[in-house]
NUDO-806399 format. One record per residue: residue in one letter; z, y, x of N, C-alpha, C in turn. Coordinates in steps of 0.05 Angstrom, whole numbers, plus 5000, padded with zeros to 4 digits. Layout:
<recs>
AZYXZYXZYX/...
</recs>
This chain:
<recs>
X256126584067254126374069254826184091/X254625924078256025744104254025644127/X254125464156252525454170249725244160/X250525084151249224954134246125074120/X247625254098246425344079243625564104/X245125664131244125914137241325674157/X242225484169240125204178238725204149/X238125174130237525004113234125364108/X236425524105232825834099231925834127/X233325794151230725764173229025534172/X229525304165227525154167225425154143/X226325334121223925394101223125564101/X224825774118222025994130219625874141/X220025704165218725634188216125534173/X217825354152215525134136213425224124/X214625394103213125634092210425884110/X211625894132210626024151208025854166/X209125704171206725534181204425464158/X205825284129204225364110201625634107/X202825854104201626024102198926014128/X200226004145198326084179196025814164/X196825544166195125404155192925454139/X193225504112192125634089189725814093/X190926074113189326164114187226184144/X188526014156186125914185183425734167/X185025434154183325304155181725244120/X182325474103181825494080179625694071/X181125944079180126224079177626244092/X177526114112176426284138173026144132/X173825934137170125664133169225804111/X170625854090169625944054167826234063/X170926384069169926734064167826774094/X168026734116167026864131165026864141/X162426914149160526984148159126914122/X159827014096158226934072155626964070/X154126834050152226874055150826924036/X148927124041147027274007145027134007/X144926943990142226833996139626923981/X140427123963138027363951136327513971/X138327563994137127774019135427504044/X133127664036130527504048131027534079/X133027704088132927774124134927594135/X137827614120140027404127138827074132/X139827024162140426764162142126624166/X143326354152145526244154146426254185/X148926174194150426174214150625854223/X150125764251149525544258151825344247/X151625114243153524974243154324934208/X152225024194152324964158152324794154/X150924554168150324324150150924124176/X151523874169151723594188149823674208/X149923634241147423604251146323294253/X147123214241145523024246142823034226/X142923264211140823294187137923294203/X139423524235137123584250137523894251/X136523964274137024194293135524464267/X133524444247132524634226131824434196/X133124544175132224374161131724484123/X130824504106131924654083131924484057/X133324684042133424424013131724494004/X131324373977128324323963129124573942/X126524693941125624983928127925213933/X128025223964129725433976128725434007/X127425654014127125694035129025854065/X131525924054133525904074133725694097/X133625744118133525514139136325534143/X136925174144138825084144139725014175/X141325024195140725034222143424914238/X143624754245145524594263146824704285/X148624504303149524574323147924614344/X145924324342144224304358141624514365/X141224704343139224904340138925044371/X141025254372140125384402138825104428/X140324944429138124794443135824754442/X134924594422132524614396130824894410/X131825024404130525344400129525374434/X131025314454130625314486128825184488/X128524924477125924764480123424784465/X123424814446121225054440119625214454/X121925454466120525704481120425584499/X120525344518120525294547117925154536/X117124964525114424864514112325094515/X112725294511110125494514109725714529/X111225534554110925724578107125744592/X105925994591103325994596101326074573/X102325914541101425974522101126194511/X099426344497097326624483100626554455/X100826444444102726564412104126344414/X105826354388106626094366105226074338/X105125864338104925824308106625734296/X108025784272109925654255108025594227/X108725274233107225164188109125104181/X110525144153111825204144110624994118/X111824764111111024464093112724624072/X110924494049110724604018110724414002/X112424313975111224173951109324243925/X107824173915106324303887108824333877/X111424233861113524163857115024463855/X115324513880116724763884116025063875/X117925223868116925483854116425643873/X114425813872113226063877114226303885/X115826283914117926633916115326793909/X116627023906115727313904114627403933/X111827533929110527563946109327323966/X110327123965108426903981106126753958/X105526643976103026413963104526173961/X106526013974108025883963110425843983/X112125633980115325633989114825584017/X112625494026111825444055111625604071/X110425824061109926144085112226294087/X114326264053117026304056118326164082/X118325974082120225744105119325864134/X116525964132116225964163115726234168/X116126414150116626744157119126804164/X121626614147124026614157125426444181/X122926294182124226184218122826364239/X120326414234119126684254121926884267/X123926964236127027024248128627044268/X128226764267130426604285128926584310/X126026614324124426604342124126904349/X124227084344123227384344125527574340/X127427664369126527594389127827344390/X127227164420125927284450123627284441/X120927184423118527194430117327484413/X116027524421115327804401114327734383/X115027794359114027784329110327764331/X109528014345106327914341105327654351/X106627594367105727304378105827074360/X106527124345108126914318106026944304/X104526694295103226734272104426474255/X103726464225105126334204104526274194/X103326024170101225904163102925554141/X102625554121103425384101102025164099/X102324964093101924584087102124434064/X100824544042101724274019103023974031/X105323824029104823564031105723494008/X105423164001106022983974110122973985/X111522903961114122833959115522623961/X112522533956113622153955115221983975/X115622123996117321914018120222114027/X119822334008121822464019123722543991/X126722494006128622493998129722803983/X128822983966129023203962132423263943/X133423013945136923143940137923203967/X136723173986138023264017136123424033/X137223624048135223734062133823634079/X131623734086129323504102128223774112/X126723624140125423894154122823954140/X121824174142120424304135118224514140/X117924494177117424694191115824564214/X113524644229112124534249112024764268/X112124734294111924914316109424814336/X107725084341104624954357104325214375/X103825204395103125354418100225374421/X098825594413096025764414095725804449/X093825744447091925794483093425584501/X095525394501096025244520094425034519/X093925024561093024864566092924584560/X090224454549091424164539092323934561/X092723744559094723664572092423284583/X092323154599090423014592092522744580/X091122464585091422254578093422154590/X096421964575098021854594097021544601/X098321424617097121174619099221024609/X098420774599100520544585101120404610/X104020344605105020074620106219914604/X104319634606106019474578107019214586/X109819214578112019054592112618704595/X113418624614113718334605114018244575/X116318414562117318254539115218484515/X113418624519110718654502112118944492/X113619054508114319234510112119454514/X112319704497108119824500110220174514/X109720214544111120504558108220694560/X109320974553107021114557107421304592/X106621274608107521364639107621614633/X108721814648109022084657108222184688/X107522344694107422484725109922644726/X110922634757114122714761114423104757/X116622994735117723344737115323524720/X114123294697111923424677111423254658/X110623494638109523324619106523284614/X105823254634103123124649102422844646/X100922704640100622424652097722394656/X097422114666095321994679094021904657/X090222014665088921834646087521634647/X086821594619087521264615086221264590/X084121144576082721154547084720934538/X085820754541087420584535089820674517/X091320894518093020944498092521104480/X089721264478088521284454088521034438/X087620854448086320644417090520574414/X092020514435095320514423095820634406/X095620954407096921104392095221204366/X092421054367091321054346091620854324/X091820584333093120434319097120494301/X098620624329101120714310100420864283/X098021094292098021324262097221094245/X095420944251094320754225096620664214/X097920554231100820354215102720664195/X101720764209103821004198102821034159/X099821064170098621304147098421014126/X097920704129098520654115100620514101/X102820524110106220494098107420694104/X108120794080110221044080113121074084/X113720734093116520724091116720704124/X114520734136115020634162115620884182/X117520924198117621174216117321084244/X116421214260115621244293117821424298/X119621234313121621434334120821414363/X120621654367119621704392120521794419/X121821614441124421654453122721784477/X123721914498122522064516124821984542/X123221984564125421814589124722044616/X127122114628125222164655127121914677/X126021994699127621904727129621934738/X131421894756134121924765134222214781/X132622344785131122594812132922824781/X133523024794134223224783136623304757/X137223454752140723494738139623364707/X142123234691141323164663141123404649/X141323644654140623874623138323874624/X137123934655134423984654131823684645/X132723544654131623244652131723154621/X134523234606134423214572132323364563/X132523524574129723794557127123654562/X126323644588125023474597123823154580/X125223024573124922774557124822874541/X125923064520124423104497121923184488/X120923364517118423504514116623364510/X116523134533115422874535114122744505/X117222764493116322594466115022714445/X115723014444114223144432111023224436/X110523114459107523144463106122854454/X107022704451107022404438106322474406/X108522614396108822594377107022834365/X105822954376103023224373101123054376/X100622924387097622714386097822594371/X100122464365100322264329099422454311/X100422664313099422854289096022904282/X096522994304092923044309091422814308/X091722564296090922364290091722224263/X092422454246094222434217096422244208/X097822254232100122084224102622314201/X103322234189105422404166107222494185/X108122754183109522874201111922874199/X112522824166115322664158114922434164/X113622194174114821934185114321964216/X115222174229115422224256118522314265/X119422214290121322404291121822334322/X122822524343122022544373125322584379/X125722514409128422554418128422554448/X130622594464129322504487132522424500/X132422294520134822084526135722154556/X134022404572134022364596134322174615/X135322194640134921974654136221674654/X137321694631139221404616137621224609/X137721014614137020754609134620674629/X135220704647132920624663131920384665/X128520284672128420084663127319904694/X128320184714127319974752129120244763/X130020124788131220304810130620584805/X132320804819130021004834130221064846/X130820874867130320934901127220904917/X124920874905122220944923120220964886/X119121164903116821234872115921094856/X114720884865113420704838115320604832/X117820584831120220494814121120784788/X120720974799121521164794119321264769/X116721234777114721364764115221134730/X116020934737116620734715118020824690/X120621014704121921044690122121364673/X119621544674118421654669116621554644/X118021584623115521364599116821494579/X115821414561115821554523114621234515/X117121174494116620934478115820924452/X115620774429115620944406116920654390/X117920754374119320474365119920504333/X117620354321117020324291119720184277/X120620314254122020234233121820214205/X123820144191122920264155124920474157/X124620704135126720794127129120724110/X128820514104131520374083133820404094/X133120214130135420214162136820394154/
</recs>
């Protein structure tokens, strides 16, 4: 065999070789490994199934498997840090007439939120969990894609009182915060605000409230992200409780980015402490 020929099977070993290592790293592995039974009512998918940008929990239509992101364990931290003090959880678990009937529930809704109780239990103890279903209508929601499906509510916490509005040169409408909480100052004034948003809400269905959450320059961004979201999520619990569609809601929080005054002395600081809400269509 000449030198040539003996160059010519090492480099199609190699090729081959690598081939193979390929094949089965990035072929095999996503397909076969952690499979999933989705007959068995205990199994839950493995984070990272679906786009996160879908959202941190989400399921397809007439399947109550929760579908669960990258973003989830965060998700899930803010949650349990939200009911620090609070007696339980509640999980509601949203339902269509539409959808079939698992076995043993009353409908696909108590399914959705018995199997996120799961994913909550532990750290919280299962009795603390209670679970509870929601007819809503279909009409604004997209059921070839998964869409959330699930509400989280904290039993016995303290309610929280009124924030006050600060509304901006350019008609800009800020809801204030107190430092290092999701506390604010009251104020009957952003009742009739945020009573007017549910109105706009409840009547156009195409319209969504995004709900951004801010804190101040004072303290590390992990804790301050959690922080701004909490924020928005208590925004976005009073829209509810004022029947805004819980599908044309959706909360985030930005921490101390984008500030909108210094924060070198407090009333600059306390400024930047706010929850905005900022109406769209869904077409965008």
């Amino acid at each position: 065999m000449g030198f040539r020929q003996i160059i010519i099977l090492i480099i199609s070993f190699i090729y081959f070789l690598c081939c193979y290592r390929y094949f089965n790293a990035d072929f095999f592995a996503p397909c076969c490994d952690g499979a999933i039974d989705k007959t068995s009512e205990n199994i839950i998918p493995p984070l990272g199934t679906k786009d996160a940008k879908l959202g941190p929990i989400v399921f397809d239509y007439n399947n109550a498997v929760p579908i669960t992101s990258n973003e989830f364990e965060d998700y899930k931290s803010n949650v349990i840090a939200d009911g620090e003090g609070a007696e339980g959880l509640e999980i509601t678990g949203y339902y269509f007439d539409e959808e079939e009937k698992p076995d043993g529930y009353d409908n696909m809704g108590m399914l959705r939120a018995n199997k996120t109780r799961a994913l909550f239990s532990p750290p919280i103890a299962e009795e603390k969990i209670q679970i509870k279903s929601e007819k809503v209508s279909k009409d604004a929601i997209d059921t070839s894609k998964p869409f959330e499906s699930v509400a989280f509510n904290w039993l016995g916490k303290k309610a929280f009182e009124e924030p006050k509005i600060q509304r901006t040169a350019s008609g800009d409408v800020h809801i204030l915060f107190d430092s290092n909480s999701v506390k604010f100052e009251k104020s009957g004034e952003v009742d009739e605000y945020l009573d007017s948003i549910a109105e706009k809400l409840k009547s156009d269905n195409k319209l969504v409230a995004d709900i951004i959450g801010h804190t101040d320059g004072t303290g590390e961004p992990g804790p301050n992200r959690r922080l701004s979201r909490a924020r928005a999520k208590v925004i976005r619990n009073i829209l509810r409780e004022k029947g805004a569609p819980y599908n044309q809601l959706k909360y985030r929080g930005k921490g101390e980015s984008n500030h909108v005054a210094p924060n070198k002395v407090e009333s600059d600081r306390r400024l930047n402490r706010r929850v905005i809400i900022v109406l769209d269509t869904k077409d965008k």
